[in-house]
C-alpha positions as CSV (number, residue, x, y, z in Angstrom):
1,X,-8.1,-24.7,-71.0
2,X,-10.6,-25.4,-68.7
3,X,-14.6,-26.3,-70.1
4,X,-17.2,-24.0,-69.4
5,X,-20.2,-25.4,-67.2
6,X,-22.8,-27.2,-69.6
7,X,-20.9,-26.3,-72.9
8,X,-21.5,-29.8,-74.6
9,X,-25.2,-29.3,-74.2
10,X,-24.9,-25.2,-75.5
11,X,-22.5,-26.6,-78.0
12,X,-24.9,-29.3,-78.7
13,X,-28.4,-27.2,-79.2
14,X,-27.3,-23.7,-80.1
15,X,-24.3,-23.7,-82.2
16,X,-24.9,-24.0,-86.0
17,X,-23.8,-27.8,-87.0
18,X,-24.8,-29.9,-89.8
19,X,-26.9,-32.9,-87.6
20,X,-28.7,-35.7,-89.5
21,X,-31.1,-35.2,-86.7
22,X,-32.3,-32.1,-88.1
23,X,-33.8,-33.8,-91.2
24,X,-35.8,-35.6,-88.7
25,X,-36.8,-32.1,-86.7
26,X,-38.2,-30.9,-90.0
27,X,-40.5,-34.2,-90.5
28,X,-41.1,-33.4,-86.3
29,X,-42.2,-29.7,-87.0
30,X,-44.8,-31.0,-89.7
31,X,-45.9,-33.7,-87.9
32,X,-46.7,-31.6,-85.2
33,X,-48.5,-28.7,-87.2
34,X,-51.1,-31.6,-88.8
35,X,-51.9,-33.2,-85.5
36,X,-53.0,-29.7,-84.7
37,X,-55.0,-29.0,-88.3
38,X,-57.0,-32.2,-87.7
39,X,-57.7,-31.5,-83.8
40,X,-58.9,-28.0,-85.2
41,X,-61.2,-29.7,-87.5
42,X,-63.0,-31.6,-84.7
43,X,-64.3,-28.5,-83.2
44,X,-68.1,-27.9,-83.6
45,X,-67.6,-23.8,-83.5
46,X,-65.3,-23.2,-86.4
47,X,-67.6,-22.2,-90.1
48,X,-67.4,-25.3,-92.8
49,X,-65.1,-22.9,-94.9
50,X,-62.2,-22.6,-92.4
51,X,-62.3,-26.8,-91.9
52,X,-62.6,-26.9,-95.7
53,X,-59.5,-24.4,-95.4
54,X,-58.0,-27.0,-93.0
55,X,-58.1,-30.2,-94.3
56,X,-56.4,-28.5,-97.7
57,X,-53.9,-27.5,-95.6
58,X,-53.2,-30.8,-93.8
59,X,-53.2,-32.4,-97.1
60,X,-50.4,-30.3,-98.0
61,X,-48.3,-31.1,-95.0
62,X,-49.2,-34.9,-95.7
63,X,-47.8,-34.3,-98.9
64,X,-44.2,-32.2,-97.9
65,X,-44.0,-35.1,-95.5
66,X,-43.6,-37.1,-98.7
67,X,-41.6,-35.3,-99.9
68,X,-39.2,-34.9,-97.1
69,X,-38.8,-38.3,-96.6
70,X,-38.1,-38.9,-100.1
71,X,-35.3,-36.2,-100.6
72,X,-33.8,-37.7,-97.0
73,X,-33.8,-40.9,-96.6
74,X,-32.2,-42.0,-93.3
75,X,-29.8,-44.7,-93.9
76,X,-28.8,-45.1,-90.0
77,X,-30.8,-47.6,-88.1
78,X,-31.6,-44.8,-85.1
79,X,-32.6,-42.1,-87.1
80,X,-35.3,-44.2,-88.8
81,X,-36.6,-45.4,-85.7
82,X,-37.0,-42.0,-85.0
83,X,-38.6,-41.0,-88.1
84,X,-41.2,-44.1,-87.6
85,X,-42.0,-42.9,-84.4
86,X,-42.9,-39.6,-85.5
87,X,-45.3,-40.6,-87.9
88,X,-46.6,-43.4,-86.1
89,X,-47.6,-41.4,-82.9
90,X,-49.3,-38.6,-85.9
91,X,-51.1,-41.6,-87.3
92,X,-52.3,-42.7,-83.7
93,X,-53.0,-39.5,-83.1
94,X,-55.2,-39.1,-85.7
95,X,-57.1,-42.1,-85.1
96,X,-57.9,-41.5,-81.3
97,X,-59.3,-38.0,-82.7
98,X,-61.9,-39.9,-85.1
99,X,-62.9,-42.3,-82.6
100,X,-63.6,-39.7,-80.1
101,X,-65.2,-37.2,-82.7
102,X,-68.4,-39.4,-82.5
103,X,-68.1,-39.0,-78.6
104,X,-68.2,-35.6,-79.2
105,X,-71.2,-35.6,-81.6
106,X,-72.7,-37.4,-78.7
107,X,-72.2,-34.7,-76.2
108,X,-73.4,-32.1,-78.7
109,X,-76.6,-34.4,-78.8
110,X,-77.3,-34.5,-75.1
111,X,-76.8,-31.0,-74.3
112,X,-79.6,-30.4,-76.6
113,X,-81.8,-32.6,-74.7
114,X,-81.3,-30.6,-71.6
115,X,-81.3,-27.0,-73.6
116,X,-85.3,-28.8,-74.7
117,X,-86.1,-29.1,-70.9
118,X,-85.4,-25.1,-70.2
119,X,-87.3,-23.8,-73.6
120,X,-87.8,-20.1,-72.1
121,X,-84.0,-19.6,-72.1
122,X,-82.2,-19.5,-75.2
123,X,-79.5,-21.5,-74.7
124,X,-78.4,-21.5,-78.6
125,X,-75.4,-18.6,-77.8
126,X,-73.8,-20.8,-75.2
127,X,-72.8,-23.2,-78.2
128,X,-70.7,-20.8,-80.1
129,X,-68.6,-20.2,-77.4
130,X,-65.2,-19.5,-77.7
131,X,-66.0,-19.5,-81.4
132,X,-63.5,-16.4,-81.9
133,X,-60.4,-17.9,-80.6
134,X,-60.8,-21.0,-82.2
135,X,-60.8,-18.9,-85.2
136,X,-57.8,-17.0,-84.2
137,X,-55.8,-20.4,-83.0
138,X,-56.5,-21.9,-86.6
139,X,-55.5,-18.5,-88.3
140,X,-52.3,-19.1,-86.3
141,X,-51.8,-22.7,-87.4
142,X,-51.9,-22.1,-90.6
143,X,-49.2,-18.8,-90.5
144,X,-47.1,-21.0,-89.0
145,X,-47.7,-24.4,-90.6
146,X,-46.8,-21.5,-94.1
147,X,-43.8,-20.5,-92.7
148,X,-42.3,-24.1,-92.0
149,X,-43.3,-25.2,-95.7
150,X,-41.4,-22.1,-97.1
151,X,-38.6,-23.6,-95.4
152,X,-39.3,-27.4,-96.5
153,X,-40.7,-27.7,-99.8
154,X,-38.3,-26.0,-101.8
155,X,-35.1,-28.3,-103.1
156,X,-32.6,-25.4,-102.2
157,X,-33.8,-25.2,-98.6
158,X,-34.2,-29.0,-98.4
159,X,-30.3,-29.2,-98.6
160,X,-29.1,-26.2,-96.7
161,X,-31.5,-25.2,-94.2
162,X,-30.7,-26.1,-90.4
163,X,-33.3,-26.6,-87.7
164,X,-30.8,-24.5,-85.4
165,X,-31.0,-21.4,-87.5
166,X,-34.6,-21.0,-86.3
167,X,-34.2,-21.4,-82.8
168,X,-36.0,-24.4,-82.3
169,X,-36.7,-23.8,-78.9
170,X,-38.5,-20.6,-79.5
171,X,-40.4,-22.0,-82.2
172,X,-44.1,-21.7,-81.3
173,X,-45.1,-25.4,-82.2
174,X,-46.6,-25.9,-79.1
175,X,-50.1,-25.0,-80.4
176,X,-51.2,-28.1,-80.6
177,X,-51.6,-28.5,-77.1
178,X,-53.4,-24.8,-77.0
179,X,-56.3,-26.2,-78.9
180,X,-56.2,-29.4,-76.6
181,X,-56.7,-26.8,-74.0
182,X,-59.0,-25.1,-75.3
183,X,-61.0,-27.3,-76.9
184,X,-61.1,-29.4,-73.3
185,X,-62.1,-25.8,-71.8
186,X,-65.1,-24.9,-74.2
187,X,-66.5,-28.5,-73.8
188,X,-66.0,-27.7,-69.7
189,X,-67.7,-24.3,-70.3
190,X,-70.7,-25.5,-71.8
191,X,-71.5,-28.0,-69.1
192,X,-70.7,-25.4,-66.5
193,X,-73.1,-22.6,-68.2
194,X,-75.6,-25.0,-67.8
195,X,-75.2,-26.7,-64.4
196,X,-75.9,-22.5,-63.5
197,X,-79.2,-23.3,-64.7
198,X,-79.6,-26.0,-62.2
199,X,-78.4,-24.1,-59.3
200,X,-80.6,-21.5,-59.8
201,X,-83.7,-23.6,-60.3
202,X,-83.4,-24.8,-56.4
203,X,-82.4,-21.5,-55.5
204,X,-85.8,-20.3,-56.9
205,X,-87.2,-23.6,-55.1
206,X,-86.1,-23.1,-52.0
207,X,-87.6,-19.1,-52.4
208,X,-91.0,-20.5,-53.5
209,X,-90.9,-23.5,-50.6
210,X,-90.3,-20.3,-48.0
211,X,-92.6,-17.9,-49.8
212,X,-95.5,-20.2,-50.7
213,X,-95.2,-22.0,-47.4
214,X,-96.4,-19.0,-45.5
215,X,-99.9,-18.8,-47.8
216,X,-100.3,-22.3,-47.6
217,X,-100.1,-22.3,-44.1
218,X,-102.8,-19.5,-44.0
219,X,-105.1,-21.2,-46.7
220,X,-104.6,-24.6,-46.2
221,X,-103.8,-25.2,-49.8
222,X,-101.0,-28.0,-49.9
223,X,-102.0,-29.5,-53.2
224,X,-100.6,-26.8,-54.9
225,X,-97.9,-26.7,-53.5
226,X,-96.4,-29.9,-53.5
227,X,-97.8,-30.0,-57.2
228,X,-95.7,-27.2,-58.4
229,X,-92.7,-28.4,-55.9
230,X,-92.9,-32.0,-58.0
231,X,-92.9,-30.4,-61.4
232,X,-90.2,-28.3,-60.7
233,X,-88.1,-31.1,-58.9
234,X,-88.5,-33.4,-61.7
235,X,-87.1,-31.2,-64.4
236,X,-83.9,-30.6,-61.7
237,X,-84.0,-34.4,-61.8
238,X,-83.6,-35.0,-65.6
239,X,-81.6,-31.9,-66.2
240,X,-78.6,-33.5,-63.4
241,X,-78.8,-36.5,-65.3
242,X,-78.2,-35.4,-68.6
243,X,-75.4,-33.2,-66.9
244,X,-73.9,-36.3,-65.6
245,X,-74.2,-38.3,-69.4
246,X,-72.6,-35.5,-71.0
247,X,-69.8,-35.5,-68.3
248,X,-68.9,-38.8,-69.0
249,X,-68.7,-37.9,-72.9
250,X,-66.1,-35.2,-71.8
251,X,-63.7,-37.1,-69.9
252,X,-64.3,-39.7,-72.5
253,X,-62.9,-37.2,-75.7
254,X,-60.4,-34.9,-74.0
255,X,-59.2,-37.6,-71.0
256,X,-56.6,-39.4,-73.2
257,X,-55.5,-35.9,-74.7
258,X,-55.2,-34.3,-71.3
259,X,-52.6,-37.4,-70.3
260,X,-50.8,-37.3,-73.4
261,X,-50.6,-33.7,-73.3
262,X,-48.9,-34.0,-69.7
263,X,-47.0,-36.7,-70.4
264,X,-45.7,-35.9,-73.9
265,X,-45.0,-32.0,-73.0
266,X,-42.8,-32.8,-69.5
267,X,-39.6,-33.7,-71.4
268,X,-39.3,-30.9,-74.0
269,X,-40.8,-28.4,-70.7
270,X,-37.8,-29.5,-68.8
271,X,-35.3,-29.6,-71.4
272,X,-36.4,-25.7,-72.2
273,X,-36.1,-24.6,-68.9
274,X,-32.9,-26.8,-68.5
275,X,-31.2,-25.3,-71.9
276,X,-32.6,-21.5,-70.4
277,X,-30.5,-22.1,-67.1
278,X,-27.3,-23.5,-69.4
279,X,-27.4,-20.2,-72.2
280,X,-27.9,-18.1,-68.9
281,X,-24.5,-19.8,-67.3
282,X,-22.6,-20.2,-70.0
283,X,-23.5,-16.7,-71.2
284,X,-24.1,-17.3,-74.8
285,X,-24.6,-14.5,-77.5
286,X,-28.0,-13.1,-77.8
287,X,-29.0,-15.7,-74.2
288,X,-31.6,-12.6,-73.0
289,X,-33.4,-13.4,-76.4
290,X,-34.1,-17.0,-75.7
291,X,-35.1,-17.1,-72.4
292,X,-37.4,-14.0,-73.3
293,X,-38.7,-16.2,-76.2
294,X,-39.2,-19.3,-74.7
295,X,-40.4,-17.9,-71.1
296,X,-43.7,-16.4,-72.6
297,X,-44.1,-19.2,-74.6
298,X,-43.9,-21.0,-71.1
299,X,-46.2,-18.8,-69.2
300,X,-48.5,-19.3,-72.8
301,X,-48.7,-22.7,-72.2
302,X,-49.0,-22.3,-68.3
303,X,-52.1,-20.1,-68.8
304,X,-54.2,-22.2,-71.6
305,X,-53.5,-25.6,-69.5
306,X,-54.5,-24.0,-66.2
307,X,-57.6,-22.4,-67.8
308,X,-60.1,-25.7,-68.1
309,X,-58.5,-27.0,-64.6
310,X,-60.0,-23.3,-63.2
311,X,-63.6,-24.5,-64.9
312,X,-63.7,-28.0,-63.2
313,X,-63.1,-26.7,-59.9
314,X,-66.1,-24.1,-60.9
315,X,-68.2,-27.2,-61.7
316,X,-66.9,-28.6,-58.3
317,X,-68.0,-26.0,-56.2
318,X,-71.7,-25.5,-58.0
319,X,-72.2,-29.4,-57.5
320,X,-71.6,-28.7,-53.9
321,X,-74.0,-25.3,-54.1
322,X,-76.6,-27.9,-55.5
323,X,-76.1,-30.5,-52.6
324,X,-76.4,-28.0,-49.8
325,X,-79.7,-26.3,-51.6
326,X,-80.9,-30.0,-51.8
327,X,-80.1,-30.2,-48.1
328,X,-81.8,-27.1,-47.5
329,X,-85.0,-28.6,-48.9
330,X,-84.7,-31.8,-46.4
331,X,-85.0,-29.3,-43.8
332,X,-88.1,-27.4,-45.1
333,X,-91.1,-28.4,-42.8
334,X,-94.0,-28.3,-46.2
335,X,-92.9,-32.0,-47.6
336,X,-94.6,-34.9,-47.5
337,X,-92.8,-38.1,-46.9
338,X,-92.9,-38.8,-50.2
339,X,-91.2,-35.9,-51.5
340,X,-88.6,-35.6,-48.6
341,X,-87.6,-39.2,-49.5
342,X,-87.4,-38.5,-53.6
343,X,-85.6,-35.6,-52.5
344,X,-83.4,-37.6,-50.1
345,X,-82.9,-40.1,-52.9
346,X,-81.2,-37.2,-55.6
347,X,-79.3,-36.0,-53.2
348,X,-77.6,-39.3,-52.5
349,X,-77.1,-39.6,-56.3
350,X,-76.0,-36.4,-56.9
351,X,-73.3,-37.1,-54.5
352,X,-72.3,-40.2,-55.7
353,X,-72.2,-38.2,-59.2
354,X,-70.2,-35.7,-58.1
355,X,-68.8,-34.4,-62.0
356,X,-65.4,-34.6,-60.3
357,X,-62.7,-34.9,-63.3
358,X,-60.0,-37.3,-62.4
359,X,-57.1,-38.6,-64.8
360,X,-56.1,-42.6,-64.2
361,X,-58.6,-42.0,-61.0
362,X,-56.1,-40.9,-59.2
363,X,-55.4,-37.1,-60.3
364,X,-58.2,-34.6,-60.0
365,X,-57.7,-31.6,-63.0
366,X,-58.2,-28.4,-60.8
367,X,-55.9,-25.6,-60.2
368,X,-53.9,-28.0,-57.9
369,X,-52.5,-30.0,-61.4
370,X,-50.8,-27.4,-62.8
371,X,-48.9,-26.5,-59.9
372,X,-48.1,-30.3,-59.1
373,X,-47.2,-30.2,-62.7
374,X,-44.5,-27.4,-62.2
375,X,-43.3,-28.8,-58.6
376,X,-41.8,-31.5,-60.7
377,X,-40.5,-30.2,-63.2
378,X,-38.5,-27.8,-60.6
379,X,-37.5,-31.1,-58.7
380,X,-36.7,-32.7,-61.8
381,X,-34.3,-29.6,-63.2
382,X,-32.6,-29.7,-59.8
383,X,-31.6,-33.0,-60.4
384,X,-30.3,-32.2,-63.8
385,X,-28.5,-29.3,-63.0
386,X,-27.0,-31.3,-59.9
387,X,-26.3,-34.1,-62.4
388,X,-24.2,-31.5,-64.7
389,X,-22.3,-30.4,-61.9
390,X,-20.8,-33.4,-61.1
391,X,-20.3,-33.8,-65.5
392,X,-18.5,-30.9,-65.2
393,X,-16.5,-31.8,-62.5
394,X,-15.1,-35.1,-63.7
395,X,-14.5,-32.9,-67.3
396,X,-12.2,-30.6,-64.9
397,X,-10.1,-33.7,-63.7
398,X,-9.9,-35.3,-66.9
């Protein structure tokens, strides 16, 4: 009787059997829902009672973990490589967060240096944004962190439960890397709120330089001008540079987390769309369900990753509103020599300090990532699916 194509992998992932590698896929699951709680707890906008809410809850996955690992041991040498890695790459995890959550102190810092420079604009509601959904994401987190420790803690469940009767891949543990995204995105946000403030001050420059020019022209009165154009270009000055210390803060915290969010999310992305493509072919009970499932949870993902690449390509294009209004100003017949070479001077470092994100320097995070990032995982499932072909094939002949 003749195999149907991919049925070891179906066979493999969707069929009910009793796997020592589910014990480990429990201890996974928790790992995964406390590297989320102590990301959550890093972020400036949630209230103290929800991290106090937080860190009880991560204490009580740090304990099940205990307690998993006691009521299975693993005896085979693979399996507890497995099991060290897990918690290994939670503690390292957990570490890079506290380094960085001074970094982000920092940033918080700086940014209210700059909000100091612009006292006539309240500045204090552009901190709390995004407040609400970090709220909702940890509301989330802990539902589901619930619902795997109702399946974990109790003895009875310990021995009987399988990680296949929940579906594993439609299991929504992927909000970790939602607050990654999220968290990169409200850091993004309030950098790009503010650089607004910077365009339209040598917007309102370049008005006044036009406008006053005229009256200056008629009375003679340069003094007051260029008075009033130095004050004004001087705060621009200071504000860009804070802008470009707090930048450096940002792709200090989030740029590991952006890497190993690509990097650690390509082979379970792939596998998911590869194990879609096999239920789809090998027409597997209940098939529409999973790909339903796991397709939104897909486009999910696909949305909250693309969402601070779409900010830093609006930071890109208001640096380059701010050099060409700083070009405009070169042009302007009313400055001195002075001023047109302080001018000249800022432009050439705001070029040079361009607030361009890159990853490894090589990489810019705009909208052109995430696409790059699904080109390859199409050119990569080709392969596999080629790959099983010919697996299939040599099953046929054998």
């Amino acid at each position: 009787m003749a195999v149907a194509p991919f049925a070891p992998l179906v066979n493999t992932l969707v069929k009910p059997k009793i796997l020592e590698i589910d014990k480990i896929m429990k201890l996974y699951l928790l790992i995964e829902a406390m590297m989320g709680v102590d990301r959550l707890v890093l972020c400036e906008d949630l209230h103290k009672y929800m991290k106090y809410c937080l860190r009880i809850f991560a204490l009580l996955l740090n304990i099940s973990v205990i307690v998993v690992s006691v009521l299975y041991p693993c005896l085979q040498t693979a399996y507890t490589m497995i099991l060290v890695f897990c918690i290994a790459h939670y503690h390292l995890y957990a570490v890079i967060a506290l380094i960085y959550k001074s970094d982000l102190r920092r940033f918080l810092v700086v940014l209210q240096k700059f909000d100091k420079l612009y006292p006539e604009i309240d500045l204090k509601k552009l901190q709390r944004y995004g407040k609400k959904y970090f709220r909702v994401v940890a509301l989330l987190f802990i539902f589901f962190g619930c619902n795997v420790l109702a399946y974990l803690v109790p003895v009875y469940y310990l021995r009987r439960w399988q990680i296949n009767d929940l579906l594993l891949q439609v299991l929504p543990f992927q909000f970790i890397n939602i607050v990654e995204s999220m968290l990169c995105t409200h850091l993004l946000k309030l950098l790009s709120q503010r650089i607004d403030l910077i365009v339209n001050a040598l917007e309102e420059l370049n008005m006044e330089q036009k406008d006053e020019g005229i009256s200056v022209i008629e009375s003679n009165d340069t003094q007051s001008l260029n008075g009033k154009y130095n004050l004004s270009m001087g705060r621009i000055k200071d504000s860009y540079k804070i802008i470009v210390e707090a930048t450096e803060l940002v792709q200090t915290v989030v740029k590991c987390q952006i890497i190993a969010m690509l990097v650690l999310q390509f082979v379970p992305a792939l596998m998911t769309w590869y194990l879609n493509v096999a239920v789809i072919i090998s027409n597997v009970d209940g098939w529409w369900l999973i790909v339903l499932c796991s397709s939104c949870i897909a486009l999910m993902m696909l949305y909250f990753q693309t969402t601070p690449c779409l900010v830093s390509d609006q930071i890109n294009a208001k640096v380059e509103k701010i050099t060409a209004s700083l070009a405009q100003l070169l042009c302007s017949a009313h400055l001195d020599k002075k001023e047109r070479l302080s001018t000249r001077t800022f432009l050439s470092y705001v070029e040079q300090h361009d607030l361009r994100f890159r990853l490894l320097r090589v990489a810019d995070v705009g909208v052109s990532l995430p696409l790059q990032y699904v080109t390859l995982l199409v050119t990569y499932l080709i392969i596999m699916l080629q790959f099983g072909k010919l697996i299939d094939q040599h099953l046929y002949t054998t």
